[in-house]
C-alpha positions, 0 to 999 in steps of 0.5 A, spaced: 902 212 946 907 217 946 905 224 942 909 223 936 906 217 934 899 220 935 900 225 931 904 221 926 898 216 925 893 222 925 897 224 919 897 218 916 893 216 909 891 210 907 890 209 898 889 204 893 888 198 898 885 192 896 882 185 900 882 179 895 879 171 895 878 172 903 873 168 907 872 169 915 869 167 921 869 173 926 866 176 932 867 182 929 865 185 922 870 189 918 872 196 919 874 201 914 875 207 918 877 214 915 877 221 918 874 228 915 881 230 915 885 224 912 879 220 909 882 213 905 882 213 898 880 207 893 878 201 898 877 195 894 874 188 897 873 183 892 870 176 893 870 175 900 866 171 904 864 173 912 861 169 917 859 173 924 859 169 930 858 170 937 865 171 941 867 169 949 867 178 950 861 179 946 856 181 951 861 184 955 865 188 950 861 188 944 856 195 941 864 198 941 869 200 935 875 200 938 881 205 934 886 203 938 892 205 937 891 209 930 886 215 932 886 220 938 885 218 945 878 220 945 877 216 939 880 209 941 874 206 944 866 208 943 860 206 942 857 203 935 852 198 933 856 192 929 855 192 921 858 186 917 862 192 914 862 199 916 866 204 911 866 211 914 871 217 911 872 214 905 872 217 897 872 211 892 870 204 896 868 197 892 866 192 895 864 186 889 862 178 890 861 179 898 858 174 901 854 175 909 852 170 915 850 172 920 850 167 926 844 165 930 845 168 937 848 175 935 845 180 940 841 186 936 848 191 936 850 187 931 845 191 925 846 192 918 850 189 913 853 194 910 853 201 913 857 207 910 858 214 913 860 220 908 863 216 903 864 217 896 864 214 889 862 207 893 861 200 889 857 194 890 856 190 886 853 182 888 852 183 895 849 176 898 847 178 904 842 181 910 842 185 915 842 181 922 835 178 923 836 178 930 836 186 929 829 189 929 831 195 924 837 192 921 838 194 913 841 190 908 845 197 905 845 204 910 848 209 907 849 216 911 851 223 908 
């Protein structure tokens, strides 16, 4: 990626996003990704099922967020457990009527059902799920900072 849309997509700010009525099946879970410096602002998923399965490139790719090409290089691939839902950097997150299943052979990467990290104003409400049964530890909500 060339320095200019480097910097312009550092610089970018998502705001008042909303998912609706979805229902999917995904060797990955949802990624709602914000920056200290740029964090997303009033994120909503209403009504939407996910279903996570176990992919071709899930054991030699997975245990990754992969920011590509949105972040600074350094931050394009790194290592981190797998949640139904991660939300990092956000100030204002809904999540409403969301429902979780996880698929019987995932390996213990994947871990809770909703995770977030310095966020802000957060909502659930009618979450129907668990953490990964295969994941010794897994939690049905994590919260950090």
């Amino acid at each position: 990626m060339d320095a200019h849309l480097e910097w312009f997509t550092a610089k970018m700010q998502y705001k008042n996003v909303q998912f609706n009525n979805i229902n999917a099946i995904g060797e990955q879970g949802i990624l709602v990704f914000g920056q200290k410096e740029s964090p997303m602002e009033n994120i909503r998923f209403n009504n939407v099922q996910l279903w996570m399965r176990k992919g071709k490139e899930t054991m030699g790719y997975g245990g990754n967020f992969d920011l590509r090409p949105a972040t600074p290089k350094a931050m394009q691939i790194f290592e981190h457990d797998i949640p139904g839902i991660y939300a990092g950097h956000v100030n204002g997150l809904t999540i409403r009527d969301f429902q979780l299943s996880w698929g019987n052979d995932l390996p213990s990467f994947f871990t809770h059902g909703i995770e977030c990290e310095h966020v802000t104003d957060l909502l659930i409400d009618n979450f129907v799920g668990t953490g990964n049964p295969n994941s010794p530890g897994s939690e049905n909500v994590k919260m950090v900072n």
